[in-house]
Biopython code that builds the backbone (N, CA, C, O; Angstrom):
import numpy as np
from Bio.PDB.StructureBuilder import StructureBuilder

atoms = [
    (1, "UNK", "N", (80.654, 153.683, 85.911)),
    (1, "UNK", "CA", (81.324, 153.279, 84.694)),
    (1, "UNK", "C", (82.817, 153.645, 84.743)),
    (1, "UNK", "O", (83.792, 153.041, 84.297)),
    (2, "UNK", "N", (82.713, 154.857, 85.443)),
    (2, "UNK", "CA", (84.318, 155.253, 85.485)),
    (2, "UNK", "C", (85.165, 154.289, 86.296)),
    (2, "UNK", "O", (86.265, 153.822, 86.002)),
    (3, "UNK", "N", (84.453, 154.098, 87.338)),
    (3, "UNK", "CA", (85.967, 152.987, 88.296)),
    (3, "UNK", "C", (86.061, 152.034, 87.708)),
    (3, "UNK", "O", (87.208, 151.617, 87.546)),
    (4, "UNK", "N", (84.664, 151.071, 86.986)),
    (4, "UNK", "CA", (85.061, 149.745, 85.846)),
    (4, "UNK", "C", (85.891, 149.998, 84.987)),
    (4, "UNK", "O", (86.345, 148.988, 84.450)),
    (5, "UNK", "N", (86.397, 151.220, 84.525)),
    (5, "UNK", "CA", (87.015, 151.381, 83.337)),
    (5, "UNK", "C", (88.803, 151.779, 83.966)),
    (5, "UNK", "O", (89.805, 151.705, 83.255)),
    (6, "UNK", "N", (88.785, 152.188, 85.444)),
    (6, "UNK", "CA", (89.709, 152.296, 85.857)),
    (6, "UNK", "C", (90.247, 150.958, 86.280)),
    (6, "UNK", "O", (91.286, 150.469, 85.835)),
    (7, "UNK", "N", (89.186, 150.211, 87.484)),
    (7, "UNK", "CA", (89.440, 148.946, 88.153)),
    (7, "UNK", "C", (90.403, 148.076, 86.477)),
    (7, "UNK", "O", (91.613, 147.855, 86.414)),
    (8, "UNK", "N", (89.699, 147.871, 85.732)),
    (8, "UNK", "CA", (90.109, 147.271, 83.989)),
    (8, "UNK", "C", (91.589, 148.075, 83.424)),
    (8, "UNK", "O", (92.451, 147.681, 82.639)),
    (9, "UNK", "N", (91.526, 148.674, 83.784)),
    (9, "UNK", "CA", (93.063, 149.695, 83.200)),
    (9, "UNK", "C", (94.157, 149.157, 84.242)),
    (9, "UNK", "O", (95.160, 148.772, 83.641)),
    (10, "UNK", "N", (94.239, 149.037, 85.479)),
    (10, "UNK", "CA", (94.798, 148.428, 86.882)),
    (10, "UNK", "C", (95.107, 147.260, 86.368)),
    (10, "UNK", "O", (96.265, 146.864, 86.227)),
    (11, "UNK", "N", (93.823, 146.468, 85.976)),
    (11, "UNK", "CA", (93.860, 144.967, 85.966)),
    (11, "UNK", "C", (94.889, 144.854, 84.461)),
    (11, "UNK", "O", (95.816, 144.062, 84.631)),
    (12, "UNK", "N", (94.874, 145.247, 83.616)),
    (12, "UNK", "CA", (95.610, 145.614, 82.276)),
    (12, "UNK", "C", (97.043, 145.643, 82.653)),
    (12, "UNK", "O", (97.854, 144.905, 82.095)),
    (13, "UNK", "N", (97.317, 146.335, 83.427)),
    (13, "UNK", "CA", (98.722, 146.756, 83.624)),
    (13, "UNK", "C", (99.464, 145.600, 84.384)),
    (13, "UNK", "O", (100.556, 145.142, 84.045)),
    (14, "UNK", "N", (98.726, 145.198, 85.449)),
    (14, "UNK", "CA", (99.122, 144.263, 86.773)),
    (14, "UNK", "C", (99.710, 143.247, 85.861)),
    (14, "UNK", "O", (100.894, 142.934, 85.983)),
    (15, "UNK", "N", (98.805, 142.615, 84.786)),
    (15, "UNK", "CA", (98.852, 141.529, 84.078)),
    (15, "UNK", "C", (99.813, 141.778, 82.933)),
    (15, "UNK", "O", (100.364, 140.743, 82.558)),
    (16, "UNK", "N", (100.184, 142.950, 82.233)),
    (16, "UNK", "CA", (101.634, 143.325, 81.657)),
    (16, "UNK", "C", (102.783, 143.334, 82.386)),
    (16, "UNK", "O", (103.803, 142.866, 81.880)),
    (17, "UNK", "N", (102.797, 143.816, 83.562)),
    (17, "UNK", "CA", (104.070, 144.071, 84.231)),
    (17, "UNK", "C", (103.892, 142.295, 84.368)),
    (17, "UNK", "O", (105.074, 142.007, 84.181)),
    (18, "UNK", "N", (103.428, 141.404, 84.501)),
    (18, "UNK", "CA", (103.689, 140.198, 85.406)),
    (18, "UNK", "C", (104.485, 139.679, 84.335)),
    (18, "UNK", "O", (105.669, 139.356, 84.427)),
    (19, "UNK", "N", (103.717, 139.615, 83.245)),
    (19, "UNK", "CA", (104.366, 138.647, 82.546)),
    (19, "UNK", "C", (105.743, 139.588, 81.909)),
    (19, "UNK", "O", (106.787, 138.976, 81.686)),
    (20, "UNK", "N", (105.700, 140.486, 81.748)),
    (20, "UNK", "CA", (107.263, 140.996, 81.473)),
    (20, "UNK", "C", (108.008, 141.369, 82.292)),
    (20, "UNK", "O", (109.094, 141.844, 81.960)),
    (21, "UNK", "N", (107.689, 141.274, 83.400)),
    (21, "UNK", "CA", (109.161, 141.922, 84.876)),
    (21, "UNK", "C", (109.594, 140.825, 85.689)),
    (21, "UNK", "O", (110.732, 140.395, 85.878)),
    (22, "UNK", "N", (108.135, 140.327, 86.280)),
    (22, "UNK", "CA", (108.217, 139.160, 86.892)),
    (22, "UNK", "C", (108.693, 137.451, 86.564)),
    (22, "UNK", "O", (109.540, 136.751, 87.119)),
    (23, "UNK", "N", (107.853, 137.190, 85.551)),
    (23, "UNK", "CA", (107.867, 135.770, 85.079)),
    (23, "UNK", "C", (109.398, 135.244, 84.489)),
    (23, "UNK", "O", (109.624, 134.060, 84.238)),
    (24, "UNK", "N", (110.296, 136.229, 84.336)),
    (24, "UNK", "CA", (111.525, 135.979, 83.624)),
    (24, "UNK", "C", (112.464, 134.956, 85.009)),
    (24, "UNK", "O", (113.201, 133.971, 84.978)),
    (25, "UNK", "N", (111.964, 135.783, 86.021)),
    (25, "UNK", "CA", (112.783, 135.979, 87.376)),
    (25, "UNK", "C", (112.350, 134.368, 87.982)),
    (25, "UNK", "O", (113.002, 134.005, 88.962)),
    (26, "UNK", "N", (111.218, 133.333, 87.410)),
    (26, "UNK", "CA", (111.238, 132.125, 87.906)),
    (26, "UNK", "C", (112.128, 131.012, 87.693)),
    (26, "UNK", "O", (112.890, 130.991, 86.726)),
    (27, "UNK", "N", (112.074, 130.128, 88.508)),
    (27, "UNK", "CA", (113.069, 129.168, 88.489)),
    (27, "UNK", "C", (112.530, 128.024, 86.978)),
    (27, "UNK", "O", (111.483, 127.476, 86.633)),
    (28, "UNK", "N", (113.504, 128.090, 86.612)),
    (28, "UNK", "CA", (112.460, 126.540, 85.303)),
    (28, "UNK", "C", (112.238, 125.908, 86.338)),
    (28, "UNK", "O", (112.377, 126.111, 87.544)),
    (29, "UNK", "N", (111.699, 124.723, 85.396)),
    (29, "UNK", "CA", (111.342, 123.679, 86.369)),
    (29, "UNK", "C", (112.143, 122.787, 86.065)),
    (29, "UNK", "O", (112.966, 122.953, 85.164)),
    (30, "UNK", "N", (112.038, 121.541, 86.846)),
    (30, "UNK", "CA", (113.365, 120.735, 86.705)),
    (30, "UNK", "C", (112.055, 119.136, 86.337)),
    (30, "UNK", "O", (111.026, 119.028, 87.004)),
    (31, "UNK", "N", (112.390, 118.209, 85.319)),
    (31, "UNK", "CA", (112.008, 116.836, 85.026)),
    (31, "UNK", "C", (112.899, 116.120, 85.529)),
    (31, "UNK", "O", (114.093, 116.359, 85.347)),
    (32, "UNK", "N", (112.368, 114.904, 86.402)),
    (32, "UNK", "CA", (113.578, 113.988, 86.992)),
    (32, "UNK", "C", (113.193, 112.697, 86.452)),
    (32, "UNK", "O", (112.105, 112.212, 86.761)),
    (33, "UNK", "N", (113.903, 112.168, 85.760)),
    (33, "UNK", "CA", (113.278, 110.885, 85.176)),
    (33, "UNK", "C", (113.723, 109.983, 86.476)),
    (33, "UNK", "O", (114.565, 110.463, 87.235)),
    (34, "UNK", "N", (113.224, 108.806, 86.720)),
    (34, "UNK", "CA", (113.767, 107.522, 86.749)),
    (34, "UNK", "C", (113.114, 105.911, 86.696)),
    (34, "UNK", "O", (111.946, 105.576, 86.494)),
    (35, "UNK", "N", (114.395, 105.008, 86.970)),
    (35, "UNK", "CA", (113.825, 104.089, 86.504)),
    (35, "UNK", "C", (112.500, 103.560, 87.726)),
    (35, "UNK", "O", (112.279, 104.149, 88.784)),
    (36, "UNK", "N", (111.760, 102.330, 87.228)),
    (36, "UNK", "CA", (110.642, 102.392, 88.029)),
    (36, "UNK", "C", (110.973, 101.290, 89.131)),
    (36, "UNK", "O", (111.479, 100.246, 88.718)),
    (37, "UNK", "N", (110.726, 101.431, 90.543)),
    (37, "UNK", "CA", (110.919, 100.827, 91.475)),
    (37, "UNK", "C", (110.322, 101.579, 92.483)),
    (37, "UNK", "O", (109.823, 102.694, 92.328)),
    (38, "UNK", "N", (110.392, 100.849, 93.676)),
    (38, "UNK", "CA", (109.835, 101.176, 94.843)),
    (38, "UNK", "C", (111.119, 102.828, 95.577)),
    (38, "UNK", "O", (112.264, 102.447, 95.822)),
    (39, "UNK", "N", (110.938, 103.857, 95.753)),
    (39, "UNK", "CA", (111.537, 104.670, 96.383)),
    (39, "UNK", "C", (112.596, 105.311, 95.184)),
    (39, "UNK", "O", (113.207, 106.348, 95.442)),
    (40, "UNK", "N", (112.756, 104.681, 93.966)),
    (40, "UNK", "CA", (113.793, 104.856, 93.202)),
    (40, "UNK", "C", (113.782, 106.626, 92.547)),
    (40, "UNK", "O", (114.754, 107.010, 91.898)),
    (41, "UNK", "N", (112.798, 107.406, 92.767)),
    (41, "UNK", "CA", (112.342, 108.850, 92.306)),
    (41, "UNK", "C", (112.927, 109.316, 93.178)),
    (41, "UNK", "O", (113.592, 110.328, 92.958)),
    (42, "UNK", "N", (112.896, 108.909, 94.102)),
    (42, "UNK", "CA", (112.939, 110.055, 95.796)),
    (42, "UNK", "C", (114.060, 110.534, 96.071)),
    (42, "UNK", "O", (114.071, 111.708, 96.441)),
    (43, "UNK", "N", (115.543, 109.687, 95.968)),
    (43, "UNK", "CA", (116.643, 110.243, 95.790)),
    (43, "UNK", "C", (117.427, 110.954, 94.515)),
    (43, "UNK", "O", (118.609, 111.295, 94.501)),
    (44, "UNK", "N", (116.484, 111.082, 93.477)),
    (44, "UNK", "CA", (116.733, 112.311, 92.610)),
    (44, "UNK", "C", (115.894, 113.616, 92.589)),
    (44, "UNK", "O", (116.079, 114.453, 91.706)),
    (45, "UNK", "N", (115.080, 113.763, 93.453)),
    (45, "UNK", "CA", (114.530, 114.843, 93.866)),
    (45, "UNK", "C", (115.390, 115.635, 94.638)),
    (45, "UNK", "O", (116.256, 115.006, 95.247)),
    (46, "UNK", "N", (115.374, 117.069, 94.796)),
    (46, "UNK", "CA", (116.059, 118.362, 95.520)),
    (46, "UNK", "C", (115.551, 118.174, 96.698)),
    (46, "UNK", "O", (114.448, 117.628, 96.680)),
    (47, "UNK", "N", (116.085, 118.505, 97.984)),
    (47, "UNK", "CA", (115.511, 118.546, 99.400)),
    (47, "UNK", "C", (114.443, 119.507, 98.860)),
    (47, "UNK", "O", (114.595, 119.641, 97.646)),
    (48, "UNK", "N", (113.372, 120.253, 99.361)),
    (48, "UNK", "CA", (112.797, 121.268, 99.667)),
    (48, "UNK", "C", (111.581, 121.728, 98.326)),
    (48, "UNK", "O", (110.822, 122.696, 98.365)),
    (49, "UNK", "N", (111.731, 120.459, 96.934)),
    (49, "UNK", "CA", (111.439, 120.669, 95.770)),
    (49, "UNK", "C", (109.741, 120.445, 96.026)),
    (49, "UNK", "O", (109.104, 119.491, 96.473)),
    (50, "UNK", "N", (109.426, 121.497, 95.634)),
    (50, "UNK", "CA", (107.792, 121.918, 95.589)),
    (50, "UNK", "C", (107.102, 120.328, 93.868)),
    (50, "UNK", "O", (106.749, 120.607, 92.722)),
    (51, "UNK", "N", (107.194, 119.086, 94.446)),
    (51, "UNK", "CA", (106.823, 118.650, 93.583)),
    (51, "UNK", "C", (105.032, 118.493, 92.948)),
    (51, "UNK", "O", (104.239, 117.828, 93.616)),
    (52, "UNK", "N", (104.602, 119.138, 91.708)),
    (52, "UNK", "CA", (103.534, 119.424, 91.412)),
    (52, "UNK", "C", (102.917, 117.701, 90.433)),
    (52, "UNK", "O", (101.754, 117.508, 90.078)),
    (53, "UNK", "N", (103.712, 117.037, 90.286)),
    (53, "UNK", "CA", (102.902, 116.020, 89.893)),
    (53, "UNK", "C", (103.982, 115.039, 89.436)),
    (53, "UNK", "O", (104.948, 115.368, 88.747)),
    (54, "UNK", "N", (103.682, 113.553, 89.971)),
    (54, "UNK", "CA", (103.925, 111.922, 89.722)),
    (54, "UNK", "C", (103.640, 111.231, 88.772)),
    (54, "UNK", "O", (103.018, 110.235, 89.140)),
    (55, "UNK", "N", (103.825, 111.287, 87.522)),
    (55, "UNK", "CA", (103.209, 110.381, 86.692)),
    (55, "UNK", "C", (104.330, 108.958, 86.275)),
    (55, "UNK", "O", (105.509, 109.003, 85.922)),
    (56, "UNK", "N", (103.579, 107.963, 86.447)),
    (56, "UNK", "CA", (104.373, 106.906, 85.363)),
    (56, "UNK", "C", (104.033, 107.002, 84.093)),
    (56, "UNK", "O", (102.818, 106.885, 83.929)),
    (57, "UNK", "N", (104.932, 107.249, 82.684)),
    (57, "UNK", "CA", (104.621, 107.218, 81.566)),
    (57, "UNK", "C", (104.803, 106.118, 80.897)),
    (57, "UNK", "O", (105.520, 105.298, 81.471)),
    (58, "UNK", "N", (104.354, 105.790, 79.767)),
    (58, "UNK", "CA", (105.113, 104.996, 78.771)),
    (58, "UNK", "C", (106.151, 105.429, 77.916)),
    (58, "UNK", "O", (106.420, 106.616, 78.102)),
    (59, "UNK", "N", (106.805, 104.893, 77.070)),
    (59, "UNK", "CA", (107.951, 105.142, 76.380)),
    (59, "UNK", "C", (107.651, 106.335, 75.455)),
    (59, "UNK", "O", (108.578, 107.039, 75.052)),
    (60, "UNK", "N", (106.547, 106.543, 75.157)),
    (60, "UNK", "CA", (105.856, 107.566, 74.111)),
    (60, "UNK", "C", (105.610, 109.144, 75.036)),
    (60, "UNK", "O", (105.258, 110.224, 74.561)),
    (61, "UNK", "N", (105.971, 108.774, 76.647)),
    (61, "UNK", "CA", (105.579, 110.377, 77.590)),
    (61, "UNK", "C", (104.025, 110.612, 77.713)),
    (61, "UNK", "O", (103.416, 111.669, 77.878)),
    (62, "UNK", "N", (103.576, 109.373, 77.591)),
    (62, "UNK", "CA", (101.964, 109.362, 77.651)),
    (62, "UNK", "C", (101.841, 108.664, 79.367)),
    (62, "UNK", "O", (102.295, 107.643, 79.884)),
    (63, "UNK", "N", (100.977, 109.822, 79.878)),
    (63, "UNK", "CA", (100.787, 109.260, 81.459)),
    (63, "UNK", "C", (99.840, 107.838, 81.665)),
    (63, "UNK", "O", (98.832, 107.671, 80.977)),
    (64, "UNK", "N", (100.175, 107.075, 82.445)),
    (64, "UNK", "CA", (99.404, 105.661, 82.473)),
    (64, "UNK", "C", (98.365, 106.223, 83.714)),
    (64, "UNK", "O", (98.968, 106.423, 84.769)),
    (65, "UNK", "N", (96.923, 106.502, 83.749)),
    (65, "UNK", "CA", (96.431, 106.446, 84.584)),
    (65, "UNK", "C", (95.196, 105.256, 85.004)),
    (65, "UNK", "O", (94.689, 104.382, 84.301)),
    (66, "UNK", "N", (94.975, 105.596, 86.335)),
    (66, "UNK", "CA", (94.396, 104.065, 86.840)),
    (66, "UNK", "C", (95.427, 102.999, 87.017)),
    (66, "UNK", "O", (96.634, 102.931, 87.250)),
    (67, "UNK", "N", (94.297, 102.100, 86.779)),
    (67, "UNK", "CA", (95.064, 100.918, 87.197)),
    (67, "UNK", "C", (95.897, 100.150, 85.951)),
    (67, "UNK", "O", (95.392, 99.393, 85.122)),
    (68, "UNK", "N", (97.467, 100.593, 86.052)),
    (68, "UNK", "CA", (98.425, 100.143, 85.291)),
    (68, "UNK", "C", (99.174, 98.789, 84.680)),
    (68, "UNK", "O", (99.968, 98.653, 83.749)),
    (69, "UNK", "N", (98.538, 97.792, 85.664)),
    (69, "UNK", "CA", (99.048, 96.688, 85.498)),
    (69, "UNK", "C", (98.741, 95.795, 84.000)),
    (69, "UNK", "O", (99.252, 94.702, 83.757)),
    (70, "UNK", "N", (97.745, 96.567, 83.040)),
    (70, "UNK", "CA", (97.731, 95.733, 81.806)),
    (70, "UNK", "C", (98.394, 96.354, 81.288)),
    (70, "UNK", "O", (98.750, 95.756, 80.273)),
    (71, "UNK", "N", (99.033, 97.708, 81.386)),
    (71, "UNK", "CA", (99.564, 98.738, 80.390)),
    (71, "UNK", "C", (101.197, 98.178, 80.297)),
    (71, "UNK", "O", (101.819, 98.072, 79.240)),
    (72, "UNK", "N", (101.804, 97.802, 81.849)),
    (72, "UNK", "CA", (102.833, 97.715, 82.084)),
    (72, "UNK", "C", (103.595, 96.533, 81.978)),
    (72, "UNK", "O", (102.963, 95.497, 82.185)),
    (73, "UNK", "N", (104.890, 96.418, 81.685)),
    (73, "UNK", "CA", (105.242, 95.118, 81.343)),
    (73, "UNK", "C", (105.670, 93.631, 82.118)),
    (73, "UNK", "O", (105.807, 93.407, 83.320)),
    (74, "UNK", "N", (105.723, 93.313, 81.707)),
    (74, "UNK", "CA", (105.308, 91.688, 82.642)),
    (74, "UNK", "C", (106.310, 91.715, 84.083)),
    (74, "UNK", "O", (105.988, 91.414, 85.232)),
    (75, "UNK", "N", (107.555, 92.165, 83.580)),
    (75, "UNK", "CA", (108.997, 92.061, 84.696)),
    (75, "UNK", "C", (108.902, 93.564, 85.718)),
    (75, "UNK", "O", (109.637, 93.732, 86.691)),
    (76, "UNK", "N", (108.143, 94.290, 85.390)),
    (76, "UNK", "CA", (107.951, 95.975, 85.994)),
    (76, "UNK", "C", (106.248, 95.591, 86.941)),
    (76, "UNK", "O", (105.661, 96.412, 87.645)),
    (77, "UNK", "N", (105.784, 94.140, 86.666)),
    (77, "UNK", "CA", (104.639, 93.929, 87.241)),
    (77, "UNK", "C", (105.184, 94.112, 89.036)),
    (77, "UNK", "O", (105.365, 95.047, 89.816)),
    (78, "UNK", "N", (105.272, 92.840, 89.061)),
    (78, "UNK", "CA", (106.231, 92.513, 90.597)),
    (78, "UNK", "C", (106.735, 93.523, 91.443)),
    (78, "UNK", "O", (106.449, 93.631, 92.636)),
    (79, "UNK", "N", (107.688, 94.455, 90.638)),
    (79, "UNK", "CA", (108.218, 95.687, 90.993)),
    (79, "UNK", "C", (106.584, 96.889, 91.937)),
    (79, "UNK", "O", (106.495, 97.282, 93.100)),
    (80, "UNK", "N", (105.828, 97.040, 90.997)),
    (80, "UNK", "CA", (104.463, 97.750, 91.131)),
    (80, "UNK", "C", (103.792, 97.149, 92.516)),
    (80, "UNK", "O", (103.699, 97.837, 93.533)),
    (81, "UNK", "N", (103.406, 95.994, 92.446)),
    (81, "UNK", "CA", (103.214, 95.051, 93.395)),
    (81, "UNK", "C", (103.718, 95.197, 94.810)),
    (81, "UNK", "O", (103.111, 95.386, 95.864)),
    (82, "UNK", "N", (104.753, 95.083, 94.588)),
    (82, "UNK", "CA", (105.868, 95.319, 95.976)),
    (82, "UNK", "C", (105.772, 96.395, 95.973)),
    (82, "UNK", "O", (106.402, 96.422, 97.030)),
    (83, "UNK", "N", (105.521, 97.686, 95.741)),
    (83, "UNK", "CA", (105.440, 98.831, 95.850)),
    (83, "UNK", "C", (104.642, 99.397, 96.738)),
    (83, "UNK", "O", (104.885, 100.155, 97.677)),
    (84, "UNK", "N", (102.802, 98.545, 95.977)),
    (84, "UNK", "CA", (101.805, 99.203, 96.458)),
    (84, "UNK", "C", (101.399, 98.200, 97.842)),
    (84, "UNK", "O", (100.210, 98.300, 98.144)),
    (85, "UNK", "N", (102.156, 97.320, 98.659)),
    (85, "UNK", "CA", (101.920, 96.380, 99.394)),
    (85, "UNK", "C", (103.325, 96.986, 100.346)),
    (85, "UNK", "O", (103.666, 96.508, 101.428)),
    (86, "UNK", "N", (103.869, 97.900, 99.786)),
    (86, "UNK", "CA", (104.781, 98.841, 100.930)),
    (86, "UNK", "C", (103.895, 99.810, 101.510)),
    (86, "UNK", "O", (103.864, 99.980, 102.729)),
    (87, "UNK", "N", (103.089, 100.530, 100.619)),
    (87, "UNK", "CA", (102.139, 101.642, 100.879)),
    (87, "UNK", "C", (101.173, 101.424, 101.754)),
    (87, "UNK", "O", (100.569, 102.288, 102.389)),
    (88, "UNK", "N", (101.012, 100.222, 101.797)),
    (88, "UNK", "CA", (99.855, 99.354, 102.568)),
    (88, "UNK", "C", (100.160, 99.679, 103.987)),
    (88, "UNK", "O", (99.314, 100.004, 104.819)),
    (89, "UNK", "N", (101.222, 99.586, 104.158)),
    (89, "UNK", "CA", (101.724, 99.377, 105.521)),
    (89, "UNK", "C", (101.993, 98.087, 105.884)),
    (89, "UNK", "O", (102.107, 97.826, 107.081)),
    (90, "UNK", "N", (102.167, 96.868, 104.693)),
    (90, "UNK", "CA", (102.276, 95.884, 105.096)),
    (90, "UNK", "C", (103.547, 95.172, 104.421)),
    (90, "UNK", "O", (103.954, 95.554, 103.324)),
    (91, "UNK", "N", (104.079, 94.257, 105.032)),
    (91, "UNK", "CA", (105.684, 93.595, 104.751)),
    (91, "UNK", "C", (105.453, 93.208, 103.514)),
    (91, "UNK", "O", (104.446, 92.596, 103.158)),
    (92, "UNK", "N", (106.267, 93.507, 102.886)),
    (92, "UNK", "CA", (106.259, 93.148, 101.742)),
    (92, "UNK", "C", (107.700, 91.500, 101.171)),
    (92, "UNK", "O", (108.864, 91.583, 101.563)),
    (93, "UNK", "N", (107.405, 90.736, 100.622)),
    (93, "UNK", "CA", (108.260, 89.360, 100.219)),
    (93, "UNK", "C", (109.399, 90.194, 99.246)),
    (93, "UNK", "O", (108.990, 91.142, 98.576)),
    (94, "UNK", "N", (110.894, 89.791, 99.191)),
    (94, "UNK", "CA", (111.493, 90.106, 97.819)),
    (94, "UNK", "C", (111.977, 89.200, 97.559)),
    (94, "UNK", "O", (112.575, 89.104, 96.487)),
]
sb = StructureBuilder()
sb.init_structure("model")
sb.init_model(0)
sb.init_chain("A")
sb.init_seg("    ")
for serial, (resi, resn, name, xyz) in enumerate(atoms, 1):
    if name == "N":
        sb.init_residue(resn, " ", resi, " ")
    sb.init_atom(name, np.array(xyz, "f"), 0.0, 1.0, " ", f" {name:<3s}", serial, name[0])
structure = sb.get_structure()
């Protein structure tokens, strides 16, 4: 009972010091908007930037997941298209 109550006093502290010594000392994070096209994200990203997630949103910051093409608008169709027919590995028409 005694080392659970020690191991728990350890674990208590580890988890105070983190969030008050440590967590100050992180980098924010950085949002990179841009507009939607094929490669058009990639040159506003940082060399070396640990990116944790891709979403296309709508105008509201609501993530579109699946398959986007009813969500998205008629002239941003084409754009999507040519995108995912780059990914393919295959030539794509412009």
């Amino acid at each position: 009972m005694l080392a659970l109550a020690i191991t728990f006093g350890i674990f208590v502290l580890c988890m105070a010091s983190f969030a008050n010594w440590i967590r100050p000392h992180y980098m924010t994070p950085i949002t990179v908007t841009a507009p939607m096209g094929p490669g058009a994200i990639d040159t506003k990203i940082p060399t070396g930037a640990w990116v944790l997630n891709r979403d296309i949103v709508d105008k509201n910051g609501k993530a579109l997941n699946g398959d986007i093409f009813p969500a998205a608008p008629p002239e941003c169709q084409q754009v999507i298209q040519q995108a995912e027919v780059r990914g393919n590995g295959t030539a794509a028409s412009a």
